[in-house]
C-alpha positions in Angstrom: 94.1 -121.6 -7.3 92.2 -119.7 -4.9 95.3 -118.9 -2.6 97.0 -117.7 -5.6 93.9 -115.4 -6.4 93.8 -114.0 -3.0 97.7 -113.8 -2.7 96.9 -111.4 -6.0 96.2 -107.9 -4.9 98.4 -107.5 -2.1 100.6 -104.8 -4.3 97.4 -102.9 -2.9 98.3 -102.7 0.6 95.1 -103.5 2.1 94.4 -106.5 4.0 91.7 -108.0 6.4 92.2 -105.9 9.3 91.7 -103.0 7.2 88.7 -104.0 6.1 87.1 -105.3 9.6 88.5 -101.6 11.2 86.5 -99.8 9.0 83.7 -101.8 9.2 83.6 -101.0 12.8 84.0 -97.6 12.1 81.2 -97.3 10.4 79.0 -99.6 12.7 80.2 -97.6 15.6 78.8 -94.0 14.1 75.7 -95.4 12.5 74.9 -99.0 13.4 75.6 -102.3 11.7 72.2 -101.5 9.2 75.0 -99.3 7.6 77.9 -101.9 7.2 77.7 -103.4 3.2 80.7 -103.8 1.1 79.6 -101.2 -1.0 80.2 -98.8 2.2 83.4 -100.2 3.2 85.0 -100.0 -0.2 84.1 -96.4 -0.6 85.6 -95.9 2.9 88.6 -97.5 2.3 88.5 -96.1 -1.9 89.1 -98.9 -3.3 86.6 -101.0 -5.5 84.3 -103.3 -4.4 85.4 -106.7 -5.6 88.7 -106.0 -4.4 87.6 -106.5 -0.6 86.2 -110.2 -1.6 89.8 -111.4 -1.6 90.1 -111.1 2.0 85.8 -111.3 3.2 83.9 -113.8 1.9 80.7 -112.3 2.1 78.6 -109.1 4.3 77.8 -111.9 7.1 81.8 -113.0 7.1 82.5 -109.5 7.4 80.1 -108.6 10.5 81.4 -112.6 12.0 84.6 -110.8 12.1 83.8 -107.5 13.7 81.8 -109.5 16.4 85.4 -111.3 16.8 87.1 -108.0 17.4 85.2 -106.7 19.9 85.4 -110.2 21.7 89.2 -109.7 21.8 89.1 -106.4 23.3 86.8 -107.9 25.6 89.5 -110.8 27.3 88.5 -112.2 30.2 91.5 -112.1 32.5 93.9 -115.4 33.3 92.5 -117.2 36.2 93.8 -116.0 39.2 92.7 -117.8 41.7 89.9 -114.8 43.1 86.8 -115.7 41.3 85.7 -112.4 42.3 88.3 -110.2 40.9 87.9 -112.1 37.8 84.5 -112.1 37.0 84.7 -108.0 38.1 87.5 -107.4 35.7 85.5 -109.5 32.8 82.4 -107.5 33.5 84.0 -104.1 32.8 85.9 -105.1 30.2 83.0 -106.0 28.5 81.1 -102.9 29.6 83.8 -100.6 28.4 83.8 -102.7 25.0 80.2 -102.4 24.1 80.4 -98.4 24.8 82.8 -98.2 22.3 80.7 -100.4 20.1 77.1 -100.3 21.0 75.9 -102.5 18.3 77.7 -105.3 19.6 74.9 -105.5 22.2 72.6 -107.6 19.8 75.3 -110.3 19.2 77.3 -110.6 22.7 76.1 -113.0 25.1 73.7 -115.2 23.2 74.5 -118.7 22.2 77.4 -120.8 21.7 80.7 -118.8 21.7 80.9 -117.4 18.2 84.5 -117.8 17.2 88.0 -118.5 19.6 88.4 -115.6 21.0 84.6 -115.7 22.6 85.7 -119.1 23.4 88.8 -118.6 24.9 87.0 -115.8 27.5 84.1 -118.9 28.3 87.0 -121.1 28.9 89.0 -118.7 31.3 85.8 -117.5 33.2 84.6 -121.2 34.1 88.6 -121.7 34.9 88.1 -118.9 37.6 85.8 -120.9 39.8 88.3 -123.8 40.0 88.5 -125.1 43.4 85.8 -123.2 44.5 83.5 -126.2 44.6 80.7 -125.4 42.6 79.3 -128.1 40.2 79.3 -127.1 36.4 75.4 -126.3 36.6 75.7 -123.9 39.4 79.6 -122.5 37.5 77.6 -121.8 34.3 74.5 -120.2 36.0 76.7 -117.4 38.1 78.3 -116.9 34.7 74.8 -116.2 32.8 74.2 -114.0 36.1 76.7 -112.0 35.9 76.0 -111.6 32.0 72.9 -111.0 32.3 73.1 -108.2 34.4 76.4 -106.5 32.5 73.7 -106.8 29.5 71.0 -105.3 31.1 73.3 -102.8 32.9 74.9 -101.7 29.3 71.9 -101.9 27.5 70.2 -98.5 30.3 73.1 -96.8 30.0 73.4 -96.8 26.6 69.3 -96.1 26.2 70.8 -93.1 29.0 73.8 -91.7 26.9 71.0 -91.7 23.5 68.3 -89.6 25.5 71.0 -87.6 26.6 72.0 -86.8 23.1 68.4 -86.4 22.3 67.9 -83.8 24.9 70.6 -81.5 23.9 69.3 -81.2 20.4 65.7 -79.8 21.5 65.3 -76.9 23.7 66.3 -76.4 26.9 63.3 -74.5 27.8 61.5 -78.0 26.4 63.3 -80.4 28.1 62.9 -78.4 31.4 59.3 -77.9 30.7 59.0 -81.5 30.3 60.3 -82.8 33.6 58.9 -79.5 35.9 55.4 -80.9 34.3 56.4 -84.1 35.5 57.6 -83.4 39.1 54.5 -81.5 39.4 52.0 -83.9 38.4 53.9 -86.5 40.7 54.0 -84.0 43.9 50.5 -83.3 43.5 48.8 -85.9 42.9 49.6 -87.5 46.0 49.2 -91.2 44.8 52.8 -92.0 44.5 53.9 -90.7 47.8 57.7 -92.9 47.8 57.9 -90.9 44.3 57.3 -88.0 45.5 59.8 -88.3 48.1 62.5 -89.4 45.7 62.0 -86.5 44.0 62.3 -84.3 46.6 65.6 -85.5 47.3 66.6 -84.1 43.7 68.4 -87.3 43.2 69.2 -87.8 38.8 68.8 -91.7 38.4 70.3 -91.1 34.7 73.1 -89.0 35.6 76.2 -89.6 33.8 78.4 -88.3 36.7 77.1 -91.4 38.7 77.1 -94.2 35.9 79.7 -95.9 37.2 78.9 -96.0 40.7 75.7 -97.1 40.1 77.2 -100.0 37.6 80.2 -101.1 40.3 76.7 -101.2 43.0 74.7 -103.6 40.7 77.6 -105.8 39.9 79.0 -105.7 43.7 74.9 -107.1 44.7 75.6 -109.9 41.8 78.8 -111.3 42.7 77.7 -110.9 46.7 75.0 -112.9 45.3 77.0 -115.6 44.2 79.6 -115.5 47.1 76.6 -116.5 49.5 75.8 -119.2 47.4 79.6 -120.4 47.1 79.7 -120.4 51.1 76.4 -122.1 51.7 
């Protein structure tokens, strides 16, 4: 009886996918706080109880947008370059989570939360095949390497909102703001290394140089790891 209620209302064209995209949407402009089924119906216009036929509940539905993301995430095929596979897994990741920042609170904690999270765990240990490492040093480089795309993400995304921030006050503000800092810093004369960064006029939030300073961080992580492989 149940497959013959949900089989019901496909004359109405709308199916899971629909429902999961805009839920996404929505998440993606204003945060999963905004994500009900109330919402999504209005988004999609249709009525409410039509999207329980395909969700099963507000916790199914965000369970499947946390799926989505982990498929445009795909950790690459083992290749036989650990390296090249843990690089390509880390920006793949990084370039999901900018397109869905509130994804940051759900990926990379616990067990693997559905088969395509499991399906990248599986193909990331796969890469260190042959390599020699035992499976407690395997899973550690992977939480490493995690860790730091997390942590990574997590600044530039904290960068990307102040930046927004800052171009809805004042210029004159914003300048103010940092001239009062740079002079406090330069004239104090306690925090002389300060003061010398400064003086080199050097942005360490500069979007022009996000992703150099992401490749630098992840190239320290998997050196890291590549000492520990060959000692």
């Amino acid at each position: 009886m149940r497959e013959e209620r949900r089989a019901a209302p496909r004359a109405r064209r709308l199916g899971r996918s629909d429902i999961v995209d805009a839920a996404m949407a929505v998440a993606d402009a204003e945060g999963t706080e905004a994500v009900s089924m109330r919402r999504i119906a209005k988004e999609l216009q249709v009525g409410v109880m039509s999207l329980y036929w395909y969700i099963e509940s507000k916790e199914d539905l965000h369970r499947l947008m946390l799926e989505a993301v982990q498929a445009e995430i795909e950790a690459p095929e083992p290749s036989g370059d650990w390296r090249a596979d843990l690089a390509a897994h880390a920006r793949n990741t990084r370039a999901a989570i900018h397109r869905h920042p509130w994804a940051i609170d759900y990926i990379g904690a616990g067990p693997p939360t559905g088969p395509n999270d499991a399906r990248n765990a599986d193909q990331l240990l796969g890469a260190f095949d042959g390599v020699g490492l035992d499976p407690a040093t395997t899973l550690g480089a992977l939480v490493t390497v995690s860790t730091y795309v997390m942590g990574a993400v997590l600044r530039e995304i904290q960068e990307i909102r102040w930046h927004h921030a800052a171009e809805e006050a004042s210029e004159e503000g914003v300048a103010g703001a940092f001239a009062e800092f740079d002079w406090r810093v330069l004239e104090d004369g306690r925090y002389p290394h300060l003061a010398k960064l400064l003086d080199t006029g050097i942005d360490p939030d500069a979007p022009e140089t996000r992703d150099e300073r992401f490749e630098f961080g992840l190239s320290c992580v998997l050196d890291g790891i590549a000492a520990r492989i060959k000692g």
